[in-house]
N, CA, C and O of each residue as an XYZ file, in Angstrom:
456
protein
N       0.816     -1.193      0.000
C       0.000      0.000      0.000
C       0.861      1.259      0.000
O       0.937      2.090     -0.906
N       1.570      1.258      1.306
C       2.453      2.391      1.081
C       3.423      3.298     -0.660
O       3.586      4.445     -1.076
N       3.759      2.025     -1.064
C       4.636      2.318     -2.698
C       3.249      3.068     -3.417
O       3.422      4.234     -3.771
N       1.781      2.414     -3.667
C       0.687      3.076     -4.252
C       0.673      4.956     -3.808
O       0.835      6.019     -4.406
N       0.385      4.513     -2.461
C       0.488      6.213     -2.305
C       1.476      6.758     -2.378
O       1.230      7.911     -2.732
N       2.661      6.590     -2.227
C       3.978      7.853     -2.807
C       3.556      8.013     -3.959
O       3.270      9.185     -4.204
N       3.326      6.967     -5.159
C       3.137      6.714     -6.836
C       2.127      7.733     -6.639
O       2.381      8.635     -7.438
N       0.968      8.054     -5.863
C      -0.379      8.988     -6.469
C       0.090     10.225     -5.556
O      -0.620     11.182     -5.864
N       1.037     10.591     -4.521
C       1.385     11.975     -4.110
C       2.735     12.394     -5.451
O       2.892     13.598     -5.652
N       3.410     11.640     -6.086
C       4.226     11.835     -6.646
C       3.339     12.614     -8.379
O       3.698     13.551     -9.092
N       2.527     11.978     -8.445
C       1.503     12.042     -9.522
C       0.957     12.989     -9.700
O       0.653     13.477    -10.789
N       0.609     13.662     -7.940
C      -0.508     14.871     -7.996
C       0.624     15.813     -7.415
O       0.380     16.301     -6.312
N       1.697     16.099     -7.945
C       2.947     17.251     -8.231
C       3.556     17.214     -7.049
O       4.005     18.282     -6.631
N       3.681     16.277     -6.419
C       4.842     16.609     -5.168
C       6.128     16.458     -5.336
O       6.522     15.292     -5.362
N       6.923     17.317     -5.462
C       8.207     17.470     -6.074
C       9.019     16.402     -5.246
O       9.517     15.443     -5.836
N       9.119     16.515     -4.268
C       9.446     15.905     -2.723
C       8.757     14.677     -2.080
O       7.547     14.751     -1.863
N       9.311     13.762     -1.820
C       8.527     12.648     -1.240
C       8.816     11.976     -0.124
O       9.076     10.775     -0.069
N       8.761     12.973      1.056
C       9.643     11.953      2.449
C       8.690     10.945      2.947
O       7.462     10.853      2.930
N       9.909     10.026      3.514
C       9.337      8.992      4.182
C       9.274      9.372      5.878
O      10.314      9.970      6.155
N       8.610      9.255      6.789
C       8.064      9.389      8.057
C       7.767      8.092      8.576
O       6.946      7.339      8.054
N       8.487      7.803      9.691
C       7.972      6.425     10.411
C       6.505      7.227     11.525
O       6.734      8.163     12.292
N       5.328      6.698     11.380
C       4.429      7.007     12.496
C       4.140      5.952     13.417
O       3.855      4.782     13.161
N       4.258      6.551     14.575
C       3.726      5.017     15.757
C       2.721      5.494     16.781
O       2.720      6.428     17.582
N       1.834      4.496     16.471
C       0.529      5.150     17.164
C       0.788      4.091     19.028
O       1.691      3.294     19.282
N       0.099      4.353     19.578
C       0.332      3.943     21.145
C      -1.045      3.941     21.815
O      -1.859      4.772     21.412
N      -1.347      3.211     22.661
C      -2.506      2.653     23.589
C      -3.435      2.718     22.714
O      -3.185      2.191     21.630
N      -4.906      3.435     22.921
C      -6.076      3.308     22.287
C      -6.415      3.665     20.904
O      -7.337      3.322     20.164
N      -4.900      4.848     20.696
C      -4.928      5.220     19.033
C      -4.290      3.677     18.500
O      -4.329      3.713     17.270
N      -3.930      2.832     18.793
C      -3.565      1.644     17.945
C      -5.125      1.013     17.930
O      -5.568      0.273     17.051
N      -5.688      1.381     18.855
C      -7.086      0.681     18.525
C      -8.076      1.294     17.073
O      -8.598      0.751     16.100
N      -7.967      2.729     17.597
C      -8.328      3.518     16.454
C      -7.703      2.941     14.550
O      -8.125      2.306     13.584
N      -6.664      3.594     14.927
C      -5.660      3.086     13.425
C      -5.908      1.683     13.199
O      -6.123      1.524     11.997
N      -5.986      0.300     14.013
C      -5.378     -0.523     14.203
C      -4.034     -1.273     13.229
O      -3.895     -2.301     12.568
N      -3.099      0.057     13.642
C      -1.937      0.037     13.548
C      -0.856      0.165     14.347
O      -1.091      1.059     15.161
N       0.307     -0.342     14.517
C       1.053      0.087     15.572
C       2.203      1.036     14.998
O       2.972      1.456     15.863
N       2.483      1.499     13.521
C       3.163      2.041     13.228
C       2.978      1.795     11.319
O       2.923      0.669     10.823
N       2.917      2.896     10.618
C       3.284      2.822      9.579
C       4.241      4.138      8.686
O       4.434      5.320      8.971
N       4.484      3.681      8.060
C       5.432      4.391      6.790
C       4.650      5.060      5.468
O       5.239      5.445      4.458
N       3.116      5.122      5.694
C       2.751      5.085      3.824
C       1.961      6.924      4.122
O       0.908      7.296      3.603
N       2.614      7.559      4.828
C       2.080      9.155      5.275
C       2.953      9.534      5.196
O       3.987      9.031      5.632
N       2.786     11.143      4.276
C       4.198     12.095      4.499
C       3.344     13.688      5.148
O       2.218     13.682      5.645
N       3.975     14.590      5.022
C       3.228     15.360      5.383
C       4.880     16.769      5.419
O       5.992     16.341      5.731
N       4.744     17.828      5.171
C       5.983     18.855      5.121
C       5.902     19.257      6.882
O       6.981     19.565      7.389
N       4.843     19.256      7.659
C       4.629     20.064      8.908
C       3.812     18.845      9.654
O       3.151     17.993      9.061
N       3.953     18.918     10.752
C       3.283     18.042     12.036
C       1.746     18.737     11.434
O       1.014     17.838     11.846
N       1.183     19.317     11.029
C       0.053     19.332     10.829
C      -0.732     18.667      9.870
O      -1.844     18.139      9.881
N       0.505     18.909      8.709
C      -0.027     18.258      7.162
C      -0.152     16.828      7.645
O      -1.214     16.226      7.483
N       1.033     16.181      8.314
C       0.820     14.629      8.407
C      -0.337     14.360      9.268
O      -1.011     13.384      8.939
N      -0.681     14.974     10.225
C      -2.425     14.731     11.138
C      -3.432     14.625      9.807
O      -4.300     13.777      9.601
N      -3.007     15.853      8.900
C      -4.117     15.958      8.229
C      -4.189     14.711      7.328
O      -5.205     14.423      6.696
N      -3.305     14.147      7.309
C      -3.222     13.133      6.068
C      -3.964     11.867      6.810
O      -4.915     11.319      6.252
N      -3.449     11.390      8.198
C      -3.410     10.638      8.974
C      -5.353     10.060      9.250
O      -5.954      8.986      9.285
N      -5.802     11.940      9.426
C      -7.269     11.566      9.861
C      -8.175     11.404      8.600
O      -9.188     10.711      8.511
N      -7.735     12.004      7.868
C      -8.131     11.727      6.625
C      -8.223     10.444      6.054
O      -9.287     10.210      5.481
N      -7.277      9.453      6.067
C      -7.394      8.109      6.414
C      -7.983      7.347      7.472
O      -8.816      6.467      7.258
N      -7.532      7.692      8.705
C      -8.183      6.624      9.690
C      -9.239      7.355      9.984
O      -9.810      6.776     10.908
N      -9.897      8.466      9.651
C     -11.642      9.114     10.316
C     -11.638      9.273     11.382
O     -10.933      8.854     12.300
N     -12.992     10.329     11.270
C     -13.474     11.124     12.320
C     -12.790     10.372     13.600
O     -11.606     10.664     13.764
N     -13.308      9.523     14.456
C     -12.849      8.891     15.379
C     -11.275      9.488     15.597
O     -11.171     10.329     16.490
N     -10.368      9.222     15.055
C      -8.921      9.805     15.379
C      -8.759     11.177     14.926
O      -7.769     11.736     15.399
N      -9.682     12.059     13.905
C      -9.406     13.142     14.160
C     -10.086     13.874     15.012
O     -10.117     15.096     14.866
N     -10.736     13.263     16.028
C     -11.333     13.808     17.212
C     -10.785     13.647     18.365
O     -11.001     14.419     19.299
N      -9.798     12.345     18.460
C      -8.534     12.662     19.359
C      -7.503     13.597     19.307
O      -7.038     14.201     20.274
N      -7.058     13.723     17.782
C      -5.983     14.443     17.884
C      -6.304     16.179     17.599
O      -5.345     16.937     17.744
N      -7.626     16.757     17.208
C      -7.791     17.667     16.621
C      -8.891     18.826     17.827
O     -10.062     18.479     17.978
N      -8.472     19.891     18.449
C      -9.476     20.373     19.154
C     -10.788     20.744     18.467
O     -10.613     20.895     17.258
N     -12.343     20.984     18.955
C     -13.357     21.186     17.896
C     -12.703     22.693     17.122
O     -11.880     23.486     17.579
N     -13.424     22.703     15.802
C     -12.822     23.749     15.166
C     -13.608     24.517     15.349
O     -14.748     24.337     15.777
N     -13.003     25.663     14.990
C     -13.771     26.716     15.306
C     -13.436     27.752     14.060
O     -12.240     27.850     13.785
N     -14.513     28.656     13.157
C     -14.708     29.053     11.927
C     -13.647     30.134     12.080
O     -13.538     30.989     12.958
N     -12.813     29.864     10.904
C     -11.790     31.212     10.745
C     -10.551     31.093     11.904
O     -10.010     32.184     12.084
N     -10.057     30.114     12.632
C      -8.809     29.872     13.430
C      -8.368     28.327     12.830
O      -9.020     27.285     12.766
N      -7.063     28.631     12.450
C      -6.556     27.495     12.319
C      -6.753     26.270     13.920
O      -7.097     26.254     15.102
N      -6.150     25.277     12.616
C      -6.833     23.701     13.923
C      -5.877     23.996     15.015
O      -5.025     24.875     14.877
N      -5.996     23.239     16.175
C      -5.555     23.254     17.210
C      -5.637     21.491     17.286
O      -6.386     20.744     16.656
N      -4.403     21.097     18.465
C      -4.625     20.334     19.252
C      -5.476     20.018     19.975
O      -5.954     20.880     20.712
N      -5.992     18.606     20.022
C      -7.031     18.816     21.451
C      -6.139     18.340     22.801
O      -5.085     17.726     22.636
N      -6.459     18.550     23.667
C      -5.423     18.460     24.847
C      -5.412     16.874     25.180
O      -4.977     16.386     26.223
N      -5.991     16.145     24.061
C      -6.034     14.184     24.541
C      -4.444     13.783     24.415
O      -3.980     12.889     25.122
N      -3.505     14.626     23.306
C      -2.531     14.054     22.900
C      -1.118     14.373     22.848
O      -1.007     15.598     22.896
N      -0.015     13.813     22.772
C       1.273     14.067     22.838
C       1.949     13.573     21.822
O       1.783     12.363     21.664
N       2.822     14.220     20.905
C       3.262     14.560     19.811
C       4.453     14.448     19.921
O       5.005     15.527     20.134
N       5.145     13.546     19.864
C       6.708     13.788     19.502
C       7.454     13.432     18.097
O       7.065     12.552     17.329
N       8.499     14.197     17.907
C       9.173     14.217     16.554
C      10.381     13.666     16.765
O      11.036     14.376     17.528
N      10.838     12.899     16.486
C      12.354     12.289     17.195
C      12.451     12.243     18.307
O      13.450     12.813     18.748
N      11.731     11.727     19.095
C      11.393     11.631     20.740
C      11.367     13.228     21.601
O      11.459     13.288     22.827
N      11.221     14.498     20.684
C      11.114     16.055     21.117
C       9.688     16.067     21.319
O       9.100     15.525     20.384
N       8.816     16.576     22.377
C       7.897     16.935     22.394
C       7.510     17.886     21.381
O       8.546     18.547     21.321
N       6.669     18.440     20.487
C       6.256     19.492     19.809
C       6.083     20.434     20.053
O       6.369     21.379     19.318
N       5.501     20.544     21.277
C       5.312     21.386     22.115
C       6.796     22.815     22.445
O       6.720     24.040     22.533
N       8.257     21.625     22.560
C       9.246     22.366     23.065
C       9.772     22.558     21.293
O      10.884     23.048     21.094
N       9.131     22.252     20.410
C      10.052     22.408     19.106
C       8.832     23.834     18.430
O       8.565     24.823     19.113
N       8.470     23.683     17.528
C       7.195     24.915     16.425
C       6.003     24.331     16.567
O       5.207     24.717     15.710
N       5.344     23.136     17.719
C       4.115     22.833     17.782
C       3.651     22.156     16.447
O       4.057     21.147     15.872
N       3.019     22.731     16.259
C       1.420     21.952     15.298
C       2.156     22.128     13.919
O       2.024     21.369     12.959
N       3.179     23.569     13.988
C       3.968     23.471     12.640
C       5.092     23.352     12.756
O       5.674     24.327     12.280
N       6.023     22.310     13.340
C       6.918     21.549     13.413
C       7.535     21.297     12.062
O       6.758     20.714     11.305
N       8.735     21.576     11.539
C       8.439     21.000     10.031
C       8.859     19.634      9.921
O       9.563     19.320     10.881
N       8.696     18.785      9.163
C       9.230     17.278      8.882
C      10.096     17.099      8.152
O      10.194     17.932      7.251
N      10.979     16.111      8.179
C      11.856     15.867      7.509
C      12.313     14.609      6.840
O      12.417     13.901      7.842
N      12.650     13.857      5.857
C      12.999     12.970      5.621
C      13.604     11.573      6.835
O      14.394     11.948      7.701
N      13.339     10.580      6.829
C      13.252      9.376      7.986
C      12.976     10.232      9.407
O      13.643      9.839     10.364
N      12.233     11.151      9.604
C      11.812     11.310     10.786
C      10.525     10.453     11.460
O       9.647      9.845     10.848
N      10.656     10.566     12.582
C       9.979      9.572     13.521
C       8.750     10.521     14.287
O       9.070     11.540     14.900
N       7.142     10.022     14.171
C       6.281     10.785     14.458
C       5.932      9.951     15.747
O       5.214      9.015     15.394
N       6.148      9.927     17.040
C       4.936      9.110     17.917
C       3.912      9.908     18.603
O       4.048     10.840     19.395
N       2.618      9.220     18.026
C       1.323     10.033     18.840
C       1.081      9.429     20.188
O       0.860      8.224     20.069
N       1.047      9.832     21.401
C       0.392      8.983     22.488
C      -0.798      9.934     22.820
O      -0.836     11.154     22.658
N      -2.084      8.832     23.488
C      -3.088      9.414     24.489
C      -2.804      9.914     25.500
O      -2.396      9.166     26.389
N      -2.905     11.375     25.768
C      -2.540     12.014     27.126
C      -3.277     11.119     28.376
O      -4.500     11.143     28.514
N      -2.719     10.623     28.937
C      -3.208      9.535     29.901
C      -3.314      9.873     31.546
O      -2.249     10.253     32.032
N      -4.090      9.814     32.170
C      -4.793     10.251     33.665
C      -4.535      9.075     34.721
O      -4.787      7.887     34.521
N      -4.050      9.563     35.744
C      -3.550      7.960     36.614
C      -3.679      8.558     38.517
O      -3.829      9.692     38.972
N      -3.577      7.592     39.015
C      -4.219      7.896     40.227
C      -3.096      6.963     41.165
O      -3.221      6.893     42.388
């Protein structure tokens, strides 16, 4: 699957074609039911969400996406944690983080414990 979609982002003018390892963790592997794939690129931590929910649906872009609101770009919703080479996003450009060739995306569920 993955080789198909580079072939149709390569097709629809993407000059550029990085590869991104993504690894999803606890209940988003339930969501995706994936534990990690390769077939998503994205230039910014945002583009790849966008690609991501766009594939796996509503359901995961309601974890990772705060409700929108008309005329403000998306936001995080506060369920999730974002790291780019094990950097939080948060301590790097956030939501526009840029990506880079074999970089490493892991999403986790912000998780509550007692």
């Amino acid at each position: 699957m993955g080789g198909q979609l580079l072939k149709s982002l390569r097709s629809w003018g993407y000059k550029e074609v990085i590869r991104l390892k993504v690894k999803f963790f606890a209940l988003l592997r339930d969501i995706t039911r994936v534990k990690e794939t390769v077939d998503f690129t994205g230039g910014t931590v945002l583009e790849l969400l966008e690609n991501l929910c766009s594939h796996y649906g509503k359901r995961l872009a309601e974890w990772i996406f705060a409700p929108s609101v008309v005329g403000k770009k998306k936001e995080l919703s506060g369920n999730v944690i974002i790291l780019v080479n094990g950097r939080a996003i948060e301590h790097l450009a956030g939501i526009e983080t840029p990506l880079k060739q074999d970089d490493e995306v892991a999403i986790f569920p912000r998780m509550a414990g007692g």
